[in-house]
C-alpha positions in Angstrom: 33.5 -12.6 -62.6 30.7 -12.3 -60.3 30.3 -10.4 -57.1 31.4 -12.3 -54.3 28.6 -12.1 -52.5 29.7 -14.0 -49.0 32.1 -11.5 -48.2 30.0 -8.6 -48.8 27.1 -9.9 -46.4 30.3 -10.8 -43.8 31.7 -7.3 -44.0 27.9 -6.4 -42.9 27.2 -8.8 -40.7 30.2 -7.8 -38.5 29.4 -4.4 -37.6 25.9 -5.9 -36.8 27.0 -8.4 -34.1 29.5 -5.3 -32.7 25.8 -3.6 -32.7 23.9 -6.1 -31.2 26.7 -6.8 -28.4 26.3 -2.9 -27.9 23.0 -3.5 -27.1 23.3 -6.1 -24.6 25.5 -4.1 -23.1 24.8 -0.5 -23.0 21.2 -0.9 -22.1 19.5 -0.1 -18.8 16.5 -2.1 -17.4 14.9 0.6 -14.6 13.0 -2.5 -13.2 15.9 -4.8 -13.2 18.5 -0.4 -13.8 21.3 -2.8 -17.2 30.8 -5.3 -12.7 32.8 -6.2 -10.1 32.6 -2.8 -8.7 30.8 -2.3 -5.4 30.0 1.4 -5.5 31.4 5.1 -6.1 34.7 5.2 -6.9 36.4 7.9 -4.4 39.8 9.0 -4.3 41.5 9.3 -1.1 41.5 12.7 0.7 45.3 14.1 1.8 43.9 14.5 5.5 42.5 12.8 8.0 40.3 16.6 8.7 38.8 16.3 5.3 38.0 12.6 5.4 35.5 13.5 8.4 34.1 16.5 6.3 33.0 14.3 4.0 31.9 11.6 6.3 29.7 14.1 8.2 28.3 15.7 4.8 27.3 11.9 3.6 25.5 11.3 7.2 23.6 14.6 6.4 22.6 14.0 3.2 21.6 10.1 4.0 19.3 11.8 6.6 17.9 14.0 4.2 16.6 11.3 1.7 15.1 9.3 4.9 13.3 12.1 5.7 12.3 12.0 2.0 11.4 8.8 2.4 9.2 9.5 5.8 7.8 12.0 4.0 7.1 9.5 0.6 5.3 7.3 3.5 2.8 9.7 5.1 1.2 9.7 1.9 -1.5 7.1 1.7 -1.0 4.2 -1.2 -4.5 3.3 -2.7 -5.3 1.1 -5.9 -3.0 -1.3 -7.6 -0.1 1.4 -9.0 0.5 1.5 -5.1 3.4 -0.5 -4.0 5.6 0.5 -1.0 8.9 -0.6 -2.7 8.0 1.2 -5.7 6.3 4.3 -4.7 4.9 6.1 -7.7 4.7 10.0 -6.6 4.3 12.5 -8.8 5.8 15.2 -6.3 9.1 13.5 -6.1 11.8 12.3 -7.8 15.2 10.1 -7.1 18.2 10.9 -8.7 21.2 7.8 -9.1 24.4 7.8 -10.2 25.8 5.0 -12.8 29.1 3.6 -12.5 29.6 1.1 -15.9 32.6 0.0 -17.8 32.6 3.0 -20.6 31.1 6.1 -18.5 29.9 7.5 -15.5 26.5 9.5 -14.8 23.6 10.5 -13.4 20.1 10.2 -14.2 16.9 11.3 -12.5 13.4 9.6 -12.2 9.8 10.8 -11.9 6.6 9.4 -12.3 3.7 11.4 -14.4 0.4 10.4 -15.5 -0.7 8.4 -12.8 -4.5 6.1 -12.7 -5.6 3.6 -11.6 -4.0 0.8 -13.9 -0.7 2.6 -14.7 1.9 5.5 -14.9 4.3 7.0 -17.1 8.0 6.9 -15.3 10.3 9.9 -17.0 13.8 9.0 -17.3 16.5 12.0 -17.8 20.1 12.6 -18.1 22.9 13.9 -19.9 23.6 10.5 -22.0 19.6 9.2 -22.5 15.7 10.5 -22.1 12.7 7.8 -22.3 9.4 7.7 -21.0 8.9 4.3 -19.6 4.9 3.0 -19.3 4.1 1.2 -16.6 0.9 -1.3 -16.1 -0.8 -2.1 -12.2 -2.0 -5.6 -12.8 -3.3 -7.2 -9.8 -0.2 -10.1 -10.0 2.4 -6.5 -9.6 3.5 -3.8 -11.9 4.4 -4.1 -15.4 7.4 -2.6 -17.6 5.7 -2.8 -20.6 8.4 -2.1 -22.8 11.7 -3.3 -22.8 14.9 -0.9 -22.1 12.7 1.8 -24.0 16.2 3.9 -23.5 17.4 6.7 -26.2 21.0 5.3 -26.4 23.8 8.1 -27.3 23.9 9.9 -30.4 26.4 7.8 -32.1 24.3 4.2 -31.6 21.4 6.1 -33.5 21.7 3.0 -35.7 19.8 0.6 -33.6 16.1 0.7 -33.1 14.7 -1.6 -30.2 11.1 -2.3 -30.1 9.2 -4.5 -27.8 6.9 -6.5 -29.3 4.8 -8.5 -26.4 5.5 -9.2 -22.7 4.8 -12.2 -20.6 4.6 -11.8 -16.6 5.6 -9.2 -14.1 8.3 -6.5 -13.6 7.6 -6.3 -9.7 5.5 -8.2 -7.0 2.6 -6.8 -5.7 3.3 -5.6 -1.7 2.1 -9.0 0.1 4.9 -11.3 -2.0 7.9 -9.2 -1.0 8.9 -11.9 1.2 12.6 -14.1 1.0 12.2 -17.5 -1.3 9.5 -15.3 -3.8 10.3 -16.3 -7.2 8.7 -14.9 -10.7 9.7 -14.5 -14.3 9.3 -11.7 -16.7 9.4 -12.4 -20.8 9.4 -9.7 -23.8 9.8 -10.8 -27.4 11.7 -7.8 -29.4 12.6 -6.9 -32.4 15.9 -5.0 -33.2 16.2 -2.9 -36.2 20.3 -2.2 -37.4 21.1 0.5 -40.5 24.9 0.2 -41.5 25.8 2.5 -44.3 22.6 1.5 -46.3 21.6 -2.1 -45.2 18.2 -2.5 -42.5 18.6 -5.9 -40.7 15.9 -7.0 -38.5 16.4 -9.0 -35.8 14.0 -11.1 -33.2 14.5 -12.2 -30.2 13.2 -13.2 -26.7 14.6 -11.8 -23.4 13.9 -14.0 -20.5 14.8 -12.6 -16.5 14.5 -15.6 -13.9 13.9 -13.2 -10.6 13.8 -14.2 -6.5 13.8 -12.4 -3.2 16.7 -13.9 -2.0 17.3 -11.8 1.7 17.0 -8.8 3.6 20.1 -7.1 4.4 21.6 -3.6 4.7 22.8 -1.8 2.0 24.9 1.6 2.2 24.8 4.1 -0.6 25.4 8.1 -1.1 22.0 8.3 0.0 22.3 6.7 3.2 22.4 3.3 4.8 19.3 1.0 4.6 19.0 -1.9 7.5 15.7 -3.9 6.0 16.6 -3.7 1.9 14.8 -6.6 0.2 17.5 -8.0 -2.3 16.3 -9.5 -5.6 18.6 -11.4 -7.7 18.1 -11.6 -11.7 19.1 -14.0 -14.4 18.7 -12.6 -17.5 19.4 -14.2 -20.7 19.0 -12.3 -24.0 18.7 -14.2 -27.2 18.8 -13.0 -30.9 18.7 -14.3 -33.9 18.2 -12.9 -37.9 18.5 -14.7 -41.5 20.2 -12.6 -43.8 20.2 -13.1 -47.9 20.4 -17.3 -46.4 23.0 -16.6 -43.7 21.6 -17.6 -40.3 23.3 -15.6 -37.1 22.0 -15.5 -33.4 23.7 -14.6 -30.4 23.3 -15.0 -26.5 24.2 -12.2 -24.0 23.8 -13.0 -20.2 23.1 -10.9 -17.5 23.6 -11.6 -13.4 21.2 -8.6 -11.6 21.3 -7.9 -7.9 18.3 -5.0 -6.9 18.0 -3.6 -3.4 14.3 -2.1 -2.9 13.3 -0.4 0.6 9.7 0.3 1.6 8.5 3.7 1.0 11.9 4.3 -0.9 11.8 1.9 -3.7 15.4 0.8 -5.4 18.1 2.1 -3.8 21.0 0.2 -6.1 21.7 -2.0 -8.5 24.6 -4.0 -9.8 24.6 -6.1 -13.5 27.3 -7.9 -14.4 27.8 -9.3 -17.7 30.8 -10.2 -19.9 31.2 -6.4 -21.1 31.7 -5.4 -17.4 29.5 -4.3 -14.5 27.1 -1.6 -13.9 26.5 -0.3 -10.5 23.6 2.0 -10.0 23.3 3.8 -6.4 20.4 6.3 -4.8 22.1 9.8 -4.9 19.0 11.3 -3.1 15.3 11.9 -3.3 13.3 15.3 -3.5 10.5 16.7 -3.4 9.5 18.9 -6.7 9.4 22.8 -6.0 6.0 23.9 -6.6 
């Protein structure tokens, strides 16, 4: 009798899809930092002494990054890496802390390798390390690669590489104004080993973006009166043929970003049907020579 071939490919073309799905959800976007939760999770304190402790320590340290961010601003921006709400530094570097459905953490960020036309941001943490390249176009900075995140030790079966890109990750400073609208387009290609089967995948992710107001925001890092808020529609499609079975699939993605001049983003919340993500500005310091 011969092999039944349908079921094998299904029994590999599940554990795909759970891949994939992983993907869409597990992966961070610094530019546009991939719930219904609006923050830090605290547990209350058994006195009313210790609650103000800990209200006066998070006034201190709030006061601390905006000195950071005085500090960030003395410096003078020149060429077109430099852009207020995304101050590239190499003496400095922010720390958040992620709050999403499977695990909480924190991550740092730095900029290196700084020119004229772009810089090298340096992601690090406990759960993933990347080095995310950045291009200064005259129409705003560029992520050039897409989620270019090291994902945890047991999803070393996926492979995500960005292919092309189409528009901009960021305005330049003169456009960060309420109503601005722009898109940003990569075309990727996901690579999937289960036991010993590759499967490629392609795909095109699509992010619809708009300043939408200027409000104030409060995070551990302090509160923020002017934060320009950008909202973000991603959609995620992909799609792969497989010995003549066709699958595709289509995540979606609702982004909120909070950016502050001479600070840059201060938080971030994604939500999408696996949950949401909240991202929040722990502080920023200044490197110890």
């Amino acid at each position: 009798m011969k092999e039944r071939k349908p079921i094998k490919t299904l029994l590999i073309i599940i554990p795909l899809i759970l891949s994939l799905v992983l993907i869409s959800c597990r992966s961070i976007d610094i530019s546009q930092i991939s719930s219904e939760s609006e923050g830090v999770v605290v547990e209350p304190d058994e006195t009313l002494e210790s609650e103000a402790e800990e209200t006066v320590e998070l006034i201190d340290e709030g006061m601390e990054t905006v000195e950071k961010a005085e500090e960030i601003e003395e410096e003078e921006y020149e060429g077109l890496c430099s852009n207020p709400y995304f101050p590239v530094k190499p003496d400095f570097f922010w720390t958040y802390f992620v709050n999403s459905p499977t695990e909480t953490y924190e991550y740092t960020s730095s900029f290196y390798e700084i020119t004229d036309s772009s810089f090298t941001e340096k992601i690090e943490s406990l759960v993933f390390n990347a080095d995310i390249k950045w291009l200064c176009l005259p129409d705003g900075l560029v992520q050039s690669e897409y989620s270019a995140f090291i994902l945890e030790e047991d999803d070393q079966g996926i492979e995500l590489t960005t292919e092309s890109y189409d528009g901009i990750t960021l305005p330049p400073p003169e456009k960060w104004f309420v109503g601005h609208k722009w898109d940003t387009i990569y075309k990727v290609r996901t690579t999937v080993f289960v036991e010993d089967v590759q499967m490629t995948f392609t795909g095109d992710i699509f992010i619809k973006n708009e300043i939408v107001s200027i409000e104030s925001v409060t995070v551990p890092a302090g509160t923020f009166p002017e934060a320009v808020k950008i909202d973000s529609d991603k959609n995620m499609n992909i799609s792969a043929d497989m010995t003549g079975t066709s699958m595709s699939f289509d995540a979606f993605t609702d982004i909120s970003s909070w950016y502050v001049d001479q600070t840059g983003l201060v938080k971030k919340v994604s939500k999408a049907k696996c949950g949401t993500t909240t991202v929040e500005l722990l502080s920023i310091e200044k490197k110890e020579i």
